[in-house]
N, C-alpha and C positions, 0 to 999 in steps of 0.2 A: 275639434280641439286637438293638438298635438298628444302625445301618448304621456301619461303620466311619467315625471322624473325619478328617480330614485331618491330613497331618503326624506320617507314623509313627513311631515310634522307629526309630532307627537300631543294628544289631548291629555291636559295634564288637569291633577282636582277639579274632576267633573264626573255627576253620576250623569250614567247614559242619557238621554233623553226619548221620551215618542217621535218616531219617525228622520232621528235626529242623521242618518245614513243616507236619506236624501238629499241633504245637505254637504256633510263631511264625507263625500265618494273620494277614494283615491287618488281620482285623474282633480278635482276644483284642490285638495289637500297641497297637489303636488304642485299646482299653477300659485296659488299663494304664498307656497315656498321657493320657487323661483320669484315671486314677487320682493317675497323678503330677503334674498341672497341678494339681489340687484340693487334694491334701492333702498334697505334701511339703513347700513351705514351713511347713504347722504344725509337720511332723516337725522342720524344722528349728529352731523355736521350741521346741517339747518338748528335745530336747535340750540347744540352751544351757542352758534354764530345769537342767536336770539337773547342768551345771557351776556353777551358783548357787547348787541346793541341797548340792551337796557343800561347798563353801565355806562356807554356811553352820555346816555340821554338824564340821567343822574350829574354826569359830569356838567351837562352843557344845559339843561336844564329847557331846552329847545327842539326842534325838529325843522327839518327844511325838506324840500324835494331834491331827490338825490342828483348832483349834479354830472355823476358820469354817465345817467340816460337822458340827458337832455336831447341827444338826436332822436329818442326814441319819440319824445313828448311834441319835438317841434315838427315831427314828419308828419304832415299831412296826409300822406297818400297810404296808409295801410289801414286796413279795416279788417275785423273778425270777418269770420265765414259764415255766408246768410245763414238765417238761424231754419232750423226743419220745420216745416209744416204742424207738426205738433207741438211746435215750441213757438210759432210765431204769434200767437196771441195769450196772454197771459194776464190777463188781465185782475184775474182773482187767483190768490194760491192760498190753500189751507193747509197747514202746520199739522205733525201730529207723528205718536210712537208707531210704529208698525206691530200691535197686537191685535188680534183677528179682527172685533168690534168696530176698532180706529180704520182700520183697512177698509171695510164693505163701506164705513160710514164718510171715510173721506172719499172715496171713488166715487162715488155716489150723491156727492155733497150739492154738486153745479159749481165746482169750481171749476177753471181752467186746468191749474196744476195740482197733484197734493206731492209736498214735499215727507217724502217716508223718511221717517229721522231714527238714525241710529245713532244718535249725539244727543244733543242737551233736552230734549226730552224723553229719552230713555234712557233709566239708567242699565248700566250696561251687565247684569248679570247672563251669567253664561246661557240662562235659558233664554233670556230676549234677544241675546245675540241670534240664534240658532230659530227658535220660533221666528224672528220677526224674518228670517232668507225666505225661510218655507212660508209665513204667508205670503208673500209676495210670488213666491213658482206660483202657489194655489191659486191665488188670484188671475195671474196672466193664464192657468190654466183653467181658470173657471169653475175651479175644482172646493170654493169655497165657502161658508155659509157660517153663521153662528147664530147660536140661543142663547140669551142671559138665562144665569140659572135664576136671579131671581125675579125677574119681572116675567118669565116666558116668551118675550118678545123676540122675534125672530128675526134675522137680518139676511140678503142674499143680493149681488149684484143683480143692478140695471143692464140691460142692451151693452153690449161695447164702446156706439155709439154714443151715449152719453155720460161714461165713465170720465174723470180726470186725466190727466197724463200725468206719471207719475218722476219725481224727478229726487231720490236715493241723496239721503246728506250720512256720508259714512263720519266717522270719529275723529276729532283733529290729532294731527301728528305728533301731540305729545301724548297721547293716552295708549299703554301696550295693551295687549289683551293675555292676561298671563293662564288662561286655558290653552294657550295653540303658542306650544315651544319649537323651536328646530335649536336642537345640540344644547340645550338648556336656557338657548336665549328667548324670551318673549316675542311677538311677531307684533308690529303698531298694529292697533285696533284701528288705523285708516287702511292698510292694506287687508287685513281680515274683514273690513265691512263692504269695500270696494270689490276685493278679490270674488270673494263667494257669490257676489251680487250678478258681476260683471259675467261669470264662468258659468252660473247657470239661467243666465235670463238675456246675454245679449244677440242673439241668432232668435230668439223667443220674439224680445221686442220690434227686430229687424222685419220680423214674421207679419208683424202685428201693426206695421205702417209704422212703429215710433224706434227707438232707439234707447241704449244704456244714460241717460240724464244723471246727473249727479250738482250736490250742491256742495262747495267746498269750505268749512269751517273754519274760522280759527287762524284763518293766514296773516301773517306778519311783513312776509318781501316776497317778491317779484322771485325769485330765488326761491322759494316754496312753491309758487306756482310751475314754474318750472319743469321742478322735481315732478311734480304731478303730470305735468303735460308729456314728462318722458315716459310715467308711468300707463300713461295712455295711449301711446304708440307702441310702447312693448305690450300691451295687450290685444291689440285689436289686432297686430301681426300676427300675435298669438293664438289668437282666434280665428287668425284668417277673414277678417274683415275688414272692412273698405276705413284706410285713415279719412279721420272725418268724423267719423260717424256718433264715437261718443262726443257727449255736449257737455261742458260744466259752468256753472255758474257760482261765481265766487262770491262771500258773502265777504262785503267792506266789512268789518265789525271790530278791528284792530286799529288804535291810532297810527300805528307804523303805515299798515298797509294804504289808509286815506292819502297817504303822501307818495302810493305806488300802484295808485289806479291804472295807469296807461300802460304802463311796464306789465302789470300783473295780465291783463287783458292783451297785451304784443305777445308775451309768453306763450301762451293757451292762442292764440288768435283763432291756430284750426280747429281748435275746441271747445271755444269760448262763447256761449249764448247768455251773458250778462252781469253782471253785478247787483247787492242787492245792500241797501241800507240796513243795519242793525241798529236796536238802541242800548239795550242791558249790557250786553258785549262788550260794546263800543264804550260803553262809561267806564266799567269796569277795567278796559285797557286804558283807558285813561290813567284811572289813579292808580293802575298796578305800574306805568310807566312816570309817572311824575309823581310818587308819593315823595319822593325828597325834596319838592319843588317849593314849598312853604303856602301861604296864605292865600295866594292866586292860583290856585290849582283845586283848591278846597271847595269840592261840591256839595251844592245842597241837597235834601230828600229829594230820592231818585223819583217823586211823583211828580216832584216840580223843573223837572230837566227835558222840557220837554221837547220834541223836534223844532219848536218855532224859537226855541234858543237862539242864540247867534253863531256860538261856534257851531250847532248842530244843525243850521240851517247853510252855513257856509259847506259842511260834508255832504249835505243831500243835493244841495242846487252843483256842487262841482260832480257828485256821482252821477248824475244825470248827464249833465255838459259833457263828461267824459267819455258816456254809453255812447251816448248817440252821435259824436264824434267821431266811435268807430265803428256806427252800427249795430252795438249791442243793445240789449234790453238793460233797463234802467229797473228795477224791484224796490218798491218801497214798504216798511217796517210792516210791525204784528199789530193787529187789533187783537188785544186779549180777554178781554172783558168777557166772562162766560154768563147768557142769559138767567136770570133770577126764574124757578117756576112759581115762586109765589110772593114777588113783590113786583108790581107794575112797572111803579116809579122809579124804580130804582133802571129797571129795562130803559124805560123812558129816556131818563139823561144821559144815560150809557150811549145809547143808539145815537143819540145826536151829536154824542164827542166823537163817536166812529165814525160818523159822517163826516161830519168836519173835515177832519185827520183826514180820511180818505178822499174828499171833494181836494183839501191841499193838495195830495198828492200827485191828483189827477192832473190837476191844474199846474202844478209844476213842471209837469212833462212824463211824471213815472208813466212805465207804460204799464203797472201791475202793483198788487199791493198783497199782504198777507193777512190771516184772518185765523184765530185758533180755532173759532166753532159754526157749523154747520147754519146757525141763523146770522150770522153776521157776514154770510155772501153773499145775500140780496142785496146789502145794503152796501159793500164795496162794490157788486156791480153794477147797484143805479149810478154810482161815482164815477166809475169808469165808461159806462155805458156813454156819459152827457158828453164827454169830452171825445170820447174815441168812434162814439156812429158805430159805421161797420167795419173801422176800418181795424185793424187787429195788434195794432200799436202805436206810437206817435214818435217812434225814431224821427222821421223829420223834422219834430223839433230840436233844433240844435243850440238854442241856452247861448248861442253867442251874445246875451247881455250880461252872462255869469261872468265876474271876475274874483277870485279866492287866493288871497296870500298864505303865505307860508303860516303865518303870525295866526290867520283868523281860524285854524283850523286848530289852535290852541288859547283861543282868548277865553278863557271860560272865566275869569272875573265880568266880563260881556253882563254876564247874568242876575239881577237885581235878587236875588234869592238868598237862604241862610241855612244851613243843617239846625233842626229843632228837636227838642227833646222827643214828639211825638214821631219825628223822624227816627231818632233811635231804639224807639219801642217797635216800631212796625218794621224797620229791620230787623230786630231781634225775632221779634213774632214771625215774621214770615221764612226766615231762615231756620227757626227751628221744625218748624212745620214741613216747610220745602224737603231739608235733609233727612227728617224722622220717614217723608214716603221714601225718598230716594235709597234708602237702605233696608226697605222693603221692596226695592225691585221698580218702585215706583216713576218715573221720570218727567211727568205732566201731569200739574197737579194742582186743581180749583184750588183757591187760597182767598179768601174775602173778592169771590165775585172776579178774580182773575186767574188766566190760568199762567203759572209760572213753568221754568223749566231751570237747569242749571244755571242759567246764567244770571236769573233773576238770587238765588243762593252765592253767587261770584259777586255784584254787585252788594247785595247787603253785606255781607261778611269784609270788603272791601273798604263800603263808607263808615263803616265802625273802625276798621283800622284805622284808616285818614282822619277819621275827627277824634281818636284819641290820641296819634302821634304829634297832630297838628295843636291840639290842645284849646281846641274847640272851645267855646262857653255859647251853650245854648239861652233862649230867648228866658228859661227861666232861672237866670244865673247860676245852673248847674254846668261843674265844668265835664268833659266828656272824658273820661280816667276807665281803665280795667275795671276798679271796683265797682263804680255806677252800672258798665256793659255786666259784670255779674250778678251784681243786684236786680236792674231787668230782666236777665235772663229769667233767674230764680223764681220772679214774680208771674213771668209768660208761660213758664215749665207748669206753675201751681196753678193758674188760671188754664190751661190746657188738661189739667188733671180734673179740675172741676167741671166743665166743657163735656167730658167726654165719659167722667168713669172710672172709679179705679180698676175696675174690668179691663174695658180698653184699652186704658193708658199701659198699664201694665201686659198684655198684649202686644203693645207696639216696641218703638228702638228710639221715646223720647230722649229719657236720658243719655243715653250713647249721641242722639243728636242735637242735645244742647252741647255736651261737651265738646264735640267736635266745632261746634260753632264757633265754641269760645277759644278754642285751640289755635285754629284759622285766624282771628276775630283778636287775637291777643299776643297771639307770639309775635316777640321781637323782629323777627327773621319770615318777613311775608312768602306765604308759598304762592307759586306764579298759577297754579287752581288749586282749587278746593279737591277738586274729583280725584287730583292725587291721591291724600291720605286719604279720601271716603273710597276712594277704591281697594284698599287697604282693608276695609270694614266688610263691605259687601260680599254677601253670600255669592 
């Protein structure tokens, strides 16, 4: 690495941490701060440019593919860069925070890949930030091991050879990290998760047969990716290694970005090992971009939105068509469903919807699919396994039967469905629950048999705002108004008190996360995330 710059970043409100100088050394301090001298005014340019385009899309009530890349979309002849040897099959990727437990137990899973998330399933207090770099050194140094303290059970890597590859989703572009200042400014919490990642682990990974992998959030244009792709080459120069080498894989999860597949993947091209369908996200940019849209925009409970939609099958059958188009990996959605230890049946039907899901996706062409928990990769990779043999993906399928208009990738009237009153009890319920862990530090969090992360908190707090601006009347002639979403709340908050405790409850940051709920959930003026103001909250 080149020798530390002058003018370190400064750590601001933060008590020290254990070992936390492994992490924050001078020389990774000083590479981040060139990170952020270089490229956060773009960031801060991509953004506005972001509240332009929503306005715009307010204005027109529409989306098209952008017609000034059309050379890009009709060129035949370019393709990403074959994907690395530890990237070429991927057939299973399991999800999950980077705290010691999640680390030994996803590496260890039998997945292909585990995506170490420093985004929407962690939230981001300063000690997760900081713990979750160092387990990851520990880990590639072998140097790791844990005990629950209360069961006793001990946890400690497999062989090398049958670990995951791991593949780092640092924080989307809008979220700062306000512990790590330079001159009083905040640094994005994507280049603080990227930077420290990339500074102390990628000559480690190079070492190690694989390379610096990353999963990219939250992206909106081709013009984001970009940015990222430049931030890519200014590091690996900086590192002194071979361009190329880092890989990333961007997650579709934004309605803008569905209509800038090709572009965002031309960007990255030498960087670029795939795209990956989202669903929580994806809905959620939905209505945070067409809430002014009126009655054909109005989705139903997020449980009934499901990939075999139309508008949601028109984004996975074009994501795919697109991958392999140019060669990239096609990744398809989360199996969330965390196993029941003491109800069979309930395992039972779970297991067979993840099948399903997953045999779809096989069958569609995905060459990979994701999984939140440890026993739900057998069961994505008998999916995978029937479709793919030995071979380690199915890019040569190329979907030249897919055809997807501008239109179908917003037809969400398509959908024979209705928001119901029990729809906005179970958003209520789960969003206060979601945010009461997340401000404990919490980021991935069992919630009735599933495991959610921020996005699933983005989406409820979302379809509560859209079915009360829209003016909703549910199946049981209740209209959907502020006061009903408070009167719910009030009811989920006392039923969660009864549930648990007044011991507990009052232990915990219920109330702090009802309010905030309804803060989100009711104000006039929708904030473009929640994690904003909750970051605001967070220790």
């Amino acid at each position: 690495m080149s020798a530390p710059a002058p003018s370190p970043l400064a750590i601001v409100d933060a008590e020290p941490l254990p070992r936390q100088d492994e992490v924050l050394t001078d020389a990774a301090l000083a590479f981040v701060a060139e990170l952020h001298r270089r490229f956060t005014p773009r960031r801060d340019e991509l953004l506005a440019r972001r509240s332009e385009r929503r306005a715009e899309i307010a204005r027109t009530c529409s989306l098209d593919f952008l017609p000034g890349t059309e050379a890009i979309r009709v060129d035949d002849t370019w393709k990403v860069a074959p994907a690395p040897a530890a990237l070429d099959d991927r057939r299973v990727e399991i999800t999950g925070p980077t705290d010691r437990k999640m680390t030994i137990n996803a590496l260890n899973s039998g997945a292909k890949v585990w995506l170490a998330d420093f985004e929407d399933a962690s939230a981001p207090t300063w000690e997760n930030v900081v713990t979750g770099q160092l387990n990851l050194i520990d880990a590639y140094t072998r140097n790791i091991d844990f005990t629950d303290p209360v069961s006793g059970k001990s946890y400690a890597l497999k062989p090398a050879g049958e670990l995951a590859t791991v593949v780092t989703r640092p924080r989307g572009w809008h979220l700062d990290e306000r512990h790590l200042q330079l001159d009083g400014t905040p640094v994005p919490g994507a280049l603080v998760d990227f930077g420290l990642y990339f500074f102390h682990n990628a000559q480690r990974l190079i070492d190690l047969g694989k390379g610096p992998y990353f999963y990219l959030p939250k992206t909106e244009s081709h013009l984001e990716a970009r940015l990222w792709n430049d931030v890519f080459v200014f590091a690996q120069d900086y590192a002194g290694i071979p361009q190329g080498t880092v890989r990333a894989t961007v997650l579709i999860e934004t309605i803008t970005a569905a209509y800038e597949m090709e572009e965002i993947l031309y960007e990255l091209r030498d960087h670029a090992s795939g795209l990956n369908a989202g669903r929580w996200d994806y809905l959620f940019s939905i209505v945070k971009n067409f809430r002014d849209g009126g009655a054909k925009f109005v989705l139903p409970d997020r449980n009934l939105v499901t990939m075999t939609a139309p508008f949601m099958r028109a984004y996975t059958e074009l994501l795919v068509r697109t991958c392999h188009k140019r060669g990239a990996h096609a990744i398809g959605g989360m199996a969330a469903f965390i196993p029941s230890r003491r109800d069979a049946e309930v395992n039972k039907v779970a297991f067979e919807k993840v099948k399903a899901d997953k045999d779809r996706e096989a069958n569609d062409g995905f060459d990979g699919s994701w999984v939140a928990h440890p026993d739900l990769v057998p069961i994505a990779m008998e999916s995978f396994d029937a479709v793919l043999g030995d071979k380690p993906n199915q890019k040569d399928r190329l979907r030249e039967d897919v055809s997807v208009s501008a239109g179908d990738l917003i037809a969400i009237d398509t959908l024979d469905a209705e928001p119901s009153y029990d729809g906005l009890r179970n958003a209520v319920a789960v969003g206060i629950r979601y945010i009461e862990a997340w401000l404990r530090g919490m980021g991935a969090v069992a919630i009735f048999n599933l495991m959610e992360d921020a996005a699933t908190a983005e989406i409820s707090r979302s379809q509560i705002w859209q079915w009360i601006n829209a003016d909703v009347v549910f199946e049981n002639g209740e209209h959907a108004t502020a006061d009903l979403a408070r009167a719910v709340a009030a009811e989920e908050l006392a039923a969660i008190r009864r549930e648990i405790g007044d011991e507990a409850y009052a232990a915990g940051k219920w109330q702090q996360a009802h309010d905030l709920l309804l803060q989100v959930s009711l104000d006039e003026d929708y904030a473009d995330f929640l994690t904003l103001p909750a970051y605001e909250q967070l220790g």
